[in-house]
KOLTORKE-468039 format. One record per residue (C-alpha): residue in three letters; x negated, y, z negated; residue number from 1. Coordinates in steps of 0.05 Angstrom, whole numbers, padded with zeros to 5 digits, always signed. Layout:
# KOLTORKE-468039
  res       u       v       w    n
  ALA       X       Y       Z  NUM
...
//
This chain:
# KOLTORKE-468039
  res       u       v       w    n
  UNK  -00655  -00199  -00406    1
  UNK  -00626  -00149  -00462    2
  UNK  -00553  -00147  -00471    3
  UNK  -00552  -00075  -00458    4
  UNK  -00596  -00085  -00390    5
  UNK  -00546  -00140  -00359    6
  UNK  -00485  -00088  -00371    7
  UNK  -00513  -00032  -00337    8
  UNK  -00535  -00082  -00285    9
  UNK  -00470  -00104  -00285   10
  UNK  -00439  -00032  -00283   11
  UNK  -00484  -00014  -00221   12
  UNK  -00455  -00088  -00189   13
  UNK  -00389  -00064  -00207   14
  UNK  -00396  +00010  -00170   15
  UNK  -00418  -00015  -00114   16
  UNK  -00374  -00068  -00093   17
  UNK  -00315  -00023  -00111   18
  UNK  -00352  +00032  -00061   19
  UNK  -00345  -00017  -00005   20
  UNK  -00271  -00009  -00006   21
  UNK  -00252  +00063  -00042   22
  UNK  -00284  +00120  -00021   23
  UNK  -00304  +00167  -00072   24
  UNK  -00259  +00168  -00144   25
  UNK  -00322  +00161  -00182   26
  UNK  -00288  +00191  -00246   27
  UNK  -00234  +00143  -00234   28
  UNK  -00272  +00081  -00239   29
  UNK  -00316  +00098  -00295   30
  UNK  -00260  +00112  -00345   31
  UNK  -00222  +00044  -00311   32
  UNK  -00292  +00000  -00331   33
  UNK  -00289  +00040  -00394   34
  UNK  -00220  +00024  -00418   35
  UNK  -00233  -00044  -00389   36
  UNK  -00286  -00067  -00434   37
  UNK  -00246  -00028  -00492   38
  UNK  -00194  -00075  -00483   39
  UNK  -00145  -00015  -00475   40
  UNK  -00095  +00000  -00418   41
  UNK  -00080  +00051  -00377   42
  UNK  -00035  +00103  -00341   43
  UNK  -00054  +00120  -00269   44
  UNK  -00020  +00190  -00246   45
  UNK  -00025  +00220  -00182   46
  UNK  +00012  +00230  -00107   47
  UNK  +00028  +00181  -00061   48
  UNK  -00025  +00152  -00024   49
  UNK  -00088  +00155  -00067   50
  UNK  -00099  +00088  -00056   51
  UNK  -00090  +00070  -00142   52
  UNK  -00059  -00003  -00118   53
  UNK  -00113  -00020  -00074   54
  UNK  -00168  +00004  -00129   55
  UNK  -00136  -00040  -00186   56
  UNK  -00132  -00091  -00138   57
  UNK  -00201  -00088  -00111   58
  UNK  -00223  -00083  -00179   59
  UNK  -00193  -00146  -00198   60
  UNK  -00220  -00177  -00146   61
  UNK  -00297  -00157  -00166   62
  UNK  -00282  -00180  -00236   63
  UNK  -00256  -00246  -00220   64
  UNK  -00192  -00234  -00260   65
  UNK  -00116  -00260  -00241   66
  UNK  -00082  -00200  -00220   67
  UNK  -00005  -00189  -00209   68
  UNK  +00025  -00133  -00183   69
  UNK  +00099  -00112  -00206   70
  UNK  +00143  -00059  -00169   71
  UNK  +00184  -00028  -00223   72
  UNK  +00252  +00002  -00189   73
  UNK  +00317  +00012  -00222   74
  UNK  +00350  -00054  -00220   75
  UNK  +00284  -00085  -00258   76
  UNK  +00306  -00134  -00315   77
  UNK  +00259  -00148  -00374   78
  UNK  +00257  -00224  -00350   79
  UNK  +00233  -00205  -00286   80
  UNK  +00167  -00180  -00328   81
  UNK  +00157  -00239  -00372   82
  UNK  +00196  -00301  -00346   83
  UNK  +00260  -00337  -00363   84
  UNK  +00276  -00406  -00377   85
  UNK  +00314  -00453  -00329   86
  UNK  +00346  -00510  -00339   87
  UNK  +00304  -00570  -00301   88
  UNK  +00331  -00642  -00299   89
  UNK  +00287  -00702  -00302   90
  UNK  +00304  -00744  -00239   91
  UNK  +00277  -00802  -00270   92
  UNK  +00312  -00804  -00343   93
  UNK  +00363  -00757  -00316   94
  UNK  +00355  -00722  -00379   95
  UNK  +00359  -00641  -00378   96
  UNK  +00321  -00590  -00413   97
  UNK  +00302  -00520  -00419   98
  UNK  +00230  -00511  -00378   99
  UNK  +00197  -00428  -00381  100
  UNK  +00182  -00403  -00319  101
  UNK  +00118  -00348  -00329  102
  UNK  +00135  -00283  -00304  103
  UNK  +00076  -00236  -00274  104
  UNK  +00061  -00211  -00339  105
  UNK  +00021  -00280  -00346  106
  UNK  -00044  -00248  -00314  107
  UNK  -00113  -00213  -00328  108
  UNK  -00093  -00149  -00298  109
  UNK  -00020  -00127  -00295  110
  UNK  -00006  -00069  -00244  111
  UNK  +00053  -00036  -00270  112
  UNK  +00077  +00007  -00205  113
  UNK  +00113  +00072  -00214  114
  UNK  +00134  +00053  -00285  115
  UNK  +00174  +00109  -00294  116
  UNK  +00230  +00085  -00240  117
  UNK  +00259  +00025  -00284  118
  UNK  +00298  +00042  -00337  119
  UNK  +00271  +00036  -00416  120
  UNK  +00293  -00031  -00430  121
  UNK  +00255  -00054  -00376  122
  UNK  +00199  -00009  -00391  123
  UNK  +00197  -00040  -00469  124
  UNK  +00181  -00114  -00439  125
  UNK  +00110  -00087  -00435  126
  UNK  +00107  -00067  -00502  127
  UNK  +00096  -00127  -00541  128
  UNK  +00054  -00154  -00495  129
  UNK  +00007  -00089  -00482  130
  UNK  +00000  -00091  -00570  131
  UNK  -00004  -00157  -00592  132
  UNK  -00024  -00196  -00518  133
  UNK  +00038  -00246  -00520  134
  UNK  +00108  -00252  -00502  135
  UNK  +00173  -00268  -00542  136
  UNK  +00222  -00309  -00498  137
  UNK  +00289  -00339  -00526  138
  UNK  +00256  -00342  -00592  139
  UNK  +00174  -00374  -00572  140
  UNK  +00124  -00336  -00569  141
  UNK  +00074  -00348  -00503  142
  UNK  -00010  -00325  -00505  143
  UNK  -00018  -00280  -00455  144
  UNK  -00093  -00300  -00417  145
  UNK  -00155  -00260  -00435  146
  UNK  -00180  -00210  -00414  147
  UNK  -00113  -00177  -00415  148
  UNK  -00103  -00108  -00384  149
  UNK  -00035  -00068  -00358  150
  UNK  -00048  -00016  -00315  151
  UNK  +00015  +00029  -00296  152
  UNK  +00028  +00081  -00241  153
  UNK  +00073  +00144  -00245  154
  UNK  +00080  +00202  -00193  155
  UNK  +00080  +00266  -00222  156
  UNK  +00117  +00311  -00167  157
  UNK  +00181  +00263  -00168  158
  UNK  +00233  +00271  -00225  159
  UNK  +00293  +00248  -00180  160
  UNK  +00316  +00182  -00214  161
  UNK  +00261  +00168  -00260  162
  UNK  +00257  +00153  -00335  163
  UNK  +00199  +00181  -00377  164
  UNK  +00158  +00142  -00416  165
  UNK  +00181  +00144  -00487  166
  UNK  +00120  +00178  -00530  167
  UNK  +00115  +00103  -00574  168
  UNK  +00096  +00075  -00508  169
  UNK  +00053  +00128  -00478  170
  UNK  +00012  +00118  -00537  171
  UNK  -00001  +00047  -00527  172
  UNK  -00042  +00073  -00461  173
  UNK  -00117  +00087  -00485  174
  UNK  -00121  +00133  -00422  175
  UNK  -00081  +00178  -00380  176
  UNK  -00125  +00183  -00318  177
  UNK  -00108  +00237  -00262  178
  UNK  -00129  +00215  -00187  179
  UNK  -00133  +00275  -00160  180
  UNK  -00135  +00289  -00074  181
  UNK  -00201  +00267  -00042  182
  UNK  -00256  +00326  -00023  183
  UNK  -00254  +00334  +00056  184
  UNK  -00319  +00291  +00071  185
  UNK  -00291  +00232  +00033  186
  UNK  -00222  +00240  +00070  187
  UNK  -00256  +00233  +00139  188
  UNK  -00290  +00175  +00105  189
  UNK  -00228  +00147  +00087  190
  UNK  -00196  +00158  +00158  191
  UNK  -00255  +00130  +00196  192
  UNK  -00268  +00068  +00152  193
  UNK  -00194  +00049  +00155  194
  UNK  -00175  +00059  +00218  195
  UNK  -00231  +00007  +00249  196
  UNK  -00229  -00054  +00265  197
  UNK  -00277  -00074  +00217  198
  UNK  -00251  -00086  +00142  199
  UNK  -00301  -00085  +00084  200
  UNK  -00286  -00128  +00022  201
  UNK  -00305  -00127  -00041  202
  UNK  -00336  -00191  -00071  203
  UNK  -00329  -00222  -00142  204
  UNK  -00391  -00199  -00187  205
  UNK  -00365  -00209  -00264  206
  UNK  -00333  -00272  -00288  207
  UNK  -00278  -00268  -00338  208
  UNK  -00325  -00295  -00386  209
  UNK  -00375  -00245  -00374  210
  UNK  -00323  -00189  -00390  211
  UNK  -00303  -00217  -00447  212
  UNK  -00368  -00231  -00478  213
  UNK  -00379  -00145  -00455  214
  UNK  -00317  -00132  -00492  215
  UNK  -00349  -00166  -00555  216
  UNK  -00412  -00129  -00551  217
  UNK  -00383  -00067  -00550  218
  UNK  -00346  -00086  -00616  219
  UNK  -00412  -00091  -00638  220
  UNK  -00440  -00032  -00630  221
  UNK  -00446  +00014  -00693  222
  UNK  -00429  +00078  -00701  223
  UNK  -00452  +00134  -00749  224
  UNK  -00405  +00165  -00800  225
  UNK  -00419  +00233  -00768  226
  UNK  -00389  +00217  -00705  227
  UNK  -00325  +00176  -00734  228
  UNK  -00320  +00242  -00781  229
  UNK  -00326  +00290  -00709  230
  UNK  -00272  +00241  -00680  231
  UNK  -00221  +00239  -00725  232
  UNK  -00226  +00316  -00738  233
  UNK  -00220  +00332  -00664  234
  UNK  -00151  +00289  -00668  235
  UNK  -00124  +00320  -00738  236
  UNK  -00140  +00387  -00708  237
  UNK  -00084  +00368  -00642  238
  UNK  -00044  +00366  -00702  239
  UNK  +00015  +00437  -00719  240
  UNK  +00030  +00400  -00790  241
  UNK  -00054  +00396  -00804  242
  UNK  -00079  +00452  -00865  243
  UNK  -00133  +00504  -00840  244
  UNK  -00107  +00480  -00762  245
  UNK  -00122  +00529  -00706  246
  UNK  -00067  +00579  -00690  247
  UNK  -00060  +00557  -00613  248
  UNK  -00047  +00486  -00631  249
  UNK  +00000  +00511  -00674  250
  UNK  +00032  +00564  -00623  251
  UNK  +00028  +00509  -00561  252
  UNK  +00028  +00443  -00596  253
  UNK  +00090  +00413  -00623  254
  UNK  +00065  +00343  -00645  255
  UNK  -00006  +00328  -00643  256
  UNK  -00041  +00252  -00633  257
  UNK  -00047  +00200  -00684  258
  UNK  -00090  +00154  -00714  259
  UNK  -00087  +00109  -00657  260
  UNK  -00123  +00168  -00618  261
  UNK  -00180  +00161  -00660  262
  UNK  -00191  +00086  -00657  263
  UNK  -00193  +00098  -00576  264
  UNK  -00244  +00159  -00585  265
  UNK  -00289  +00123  -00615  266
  UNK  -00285  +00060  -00576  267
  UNK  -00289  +00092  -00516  268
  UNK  -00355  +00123  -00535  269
  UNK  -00381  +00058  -00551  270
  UNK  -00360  +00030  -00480  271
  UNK  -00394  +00084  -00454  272
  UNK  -00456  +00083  -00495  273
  UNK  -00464  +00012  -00467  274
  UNK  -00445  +00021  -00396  275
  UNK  -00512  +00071  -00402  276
  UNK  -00555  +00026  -00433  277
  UNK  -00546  +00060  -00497  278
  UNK  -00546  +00021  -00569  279
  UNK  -00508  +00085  -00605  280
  UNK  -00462  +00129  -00575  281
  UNK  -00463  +00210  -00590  282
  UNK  -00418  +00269  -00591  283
  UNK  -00419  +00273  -00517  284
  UNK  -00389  +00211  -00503  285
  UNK  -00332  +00231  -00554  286
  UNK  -00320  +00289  -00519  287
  UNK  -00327  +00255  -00450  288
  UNK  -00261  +00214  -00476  289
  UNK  -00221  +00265  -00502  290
  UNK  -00183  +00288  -00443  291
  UNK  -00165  +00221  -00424  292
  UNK  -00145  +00197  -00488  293
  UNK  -00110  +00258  -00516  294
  UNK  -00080  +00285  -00451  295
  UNK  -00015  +00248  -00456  296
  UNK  -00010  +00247  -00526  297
  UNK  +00004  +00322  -00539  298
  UNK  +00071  +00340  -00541  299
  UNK  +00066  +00422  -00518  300
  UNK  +00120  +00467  -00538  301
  UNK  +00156  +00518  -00502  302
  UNK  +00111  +00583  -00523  303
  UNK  +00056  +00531  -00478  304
  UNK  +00106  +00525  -00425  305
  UNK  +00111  +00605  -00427  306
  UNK  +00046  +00615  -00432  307
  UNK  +00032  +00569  -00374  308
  UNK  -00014  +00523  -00418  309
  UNK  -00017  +00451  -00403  310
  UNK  -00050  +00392  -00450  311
  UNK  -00117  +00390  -00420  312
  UNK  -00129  +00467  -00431  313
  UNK  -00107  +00464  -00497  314
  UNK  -00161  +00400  -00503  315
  UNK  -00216  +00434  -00472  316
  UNK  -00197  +00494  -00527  317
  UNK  -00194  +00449  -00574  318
  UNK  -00262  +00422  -00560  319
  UNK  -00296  +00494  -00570  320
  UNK  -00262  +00501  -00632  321
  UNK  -00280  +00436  -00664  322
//
């Protein structure tokens, strides 16, 4: 079977053993699988009650991948996230030493719940291990297992006792992904299915392996210089400080994305070239990823505020102008 074939096979696999358990979020899923097989991570933001912990769990669960949920709240400690030593005593020799004890961070896929209620301390134990996949502990340094993937939660309408993500961190999250409110067909779905007796679950349909081995295909895949030259433009343009930039960006915009933003553009066009079937991505699939990846890495400015212009409009005028 062609490489290309099994993935979208795979894809299909994917969709609808996720469908078993979450109604509807179609959007949702496809840029998850995209920043997946990427090997990015992700920020989840939406209302209470969407269901985004049982849909990283669930998909988990139909990738075959260890998956460890942390509850960040105030009191968090950055040992809490990646481990600690102890101090174990051999019974037999009687002679004590210093043993690590793997925190949650030691998993596939790392659900990061409402990040912004620890504090940034807390908050900066991911980084490290979200860029480089490992762990610095009293000095050693620890693998983290492959795939590795943090997903983390925020809710938008609560500011009461929460810390914002600092914008270095933000832009270690390839995408920003809304989950917006159900339609009202696919909330009677919801209340029907989960209020039975009956329980659907989803089943295991990807190895590890296999998503590794996706994850090195879409490496793989080239990519004309036309479309790395469309990418990076479309990011230099989010930029005030850029010569010949539009005059909204430089009215709304205070600082644009960076080069980091351009690296994610591309490779989530490849992802989703190959998720199709495709062996080359195109301009659409750029522009299918540039919400999700520029979204949270616009800083607006108070004429946007004003104006009542958020990042995604300026985006989608950015996209017509580019």
């Amino acid at each position: 079977m062609d490489r290309l074939e099994f993935v979208r096979e795979k894809r299909d696999l994917i969709r609808n053993e996720i469908s078993k358990v979450i109604v509807g979020q179609q959007h949702v899923i496809d840029e998850l699988l995209i920043a997946l097989l990427s090997g990015g991570h992700c920020l989840l933001e939406g209302v209470p009650g969407l269901a985004k912990t049982l849909l990283v769990s669930t998909l988990s669960d139909v990738l075959d991948l260890k998956f460890q949920r942390i509850q960040f709240t105030p009191d968090l400690m950055p040992s809490d996230i990646t481990g600690t030593e102890i101090l174990e005593e051999d019974r037999s020799t009687g002679k004590r030493e210093f043993k690590f004890v793997h925190g949650p961070i030691f998993a596939n896929v790392v659900l990061a719940d409402e990040i912004n209620r620890t504090p940034p301390k807390t908050q900066a134990a991911l980084l490290q291990a979200m860029q480089e996949h490992e762990v610095t502990v009293s000095g050693r340094t620890f693998q983290l297992p492959e795939p590795f993937f943090v997903l983390a939660t925020q809710n938008p309408i609560e500011h009461e006792g929460t810390y914002p993500l600092p914008e270095a961190q933000l832009d270690r999250f390839m995408f920003n992904i809304q989950v917006d409110y159900p339609s009202q067909s696919e909330e009677e779905e919801i209340v029907r299915t989960t209020t039975s007796q009956a329980q659907a679950k989803a089943e295991c349909v990807v190895s590890a392996k296999e998503v590794s081995d996706m994850q090195q295909l879409v490496r793989s895949v080239p990519v004309s210089d036309h479309l790395i030259t469309y990418a990076v433009n479309l990011v230099r343009n989010s930029r005030p400080t850029n010569n010949g930039g539009s005059g909204f960006i430089k009215d709304w915009v205070t600082w644009g994305a960076g080069p980091r933003a351009s690296q994610f553009l591309i490779l989530a066009a490849k992802t989703r070239a190959v998720l199709d079937g495709r062996s080359a991505p195109d301009q659409d699939d750029v522009r299918f990823a540039a919400i999700p990846v520029l979204r949270h890495r616009l800083v607006t400015s108070f004429s946007a505020e004003a104006d009542g212009v958020d990042s995604v409009m300026i985006i989608e005028k950015l996209l017509e102008s580019v």
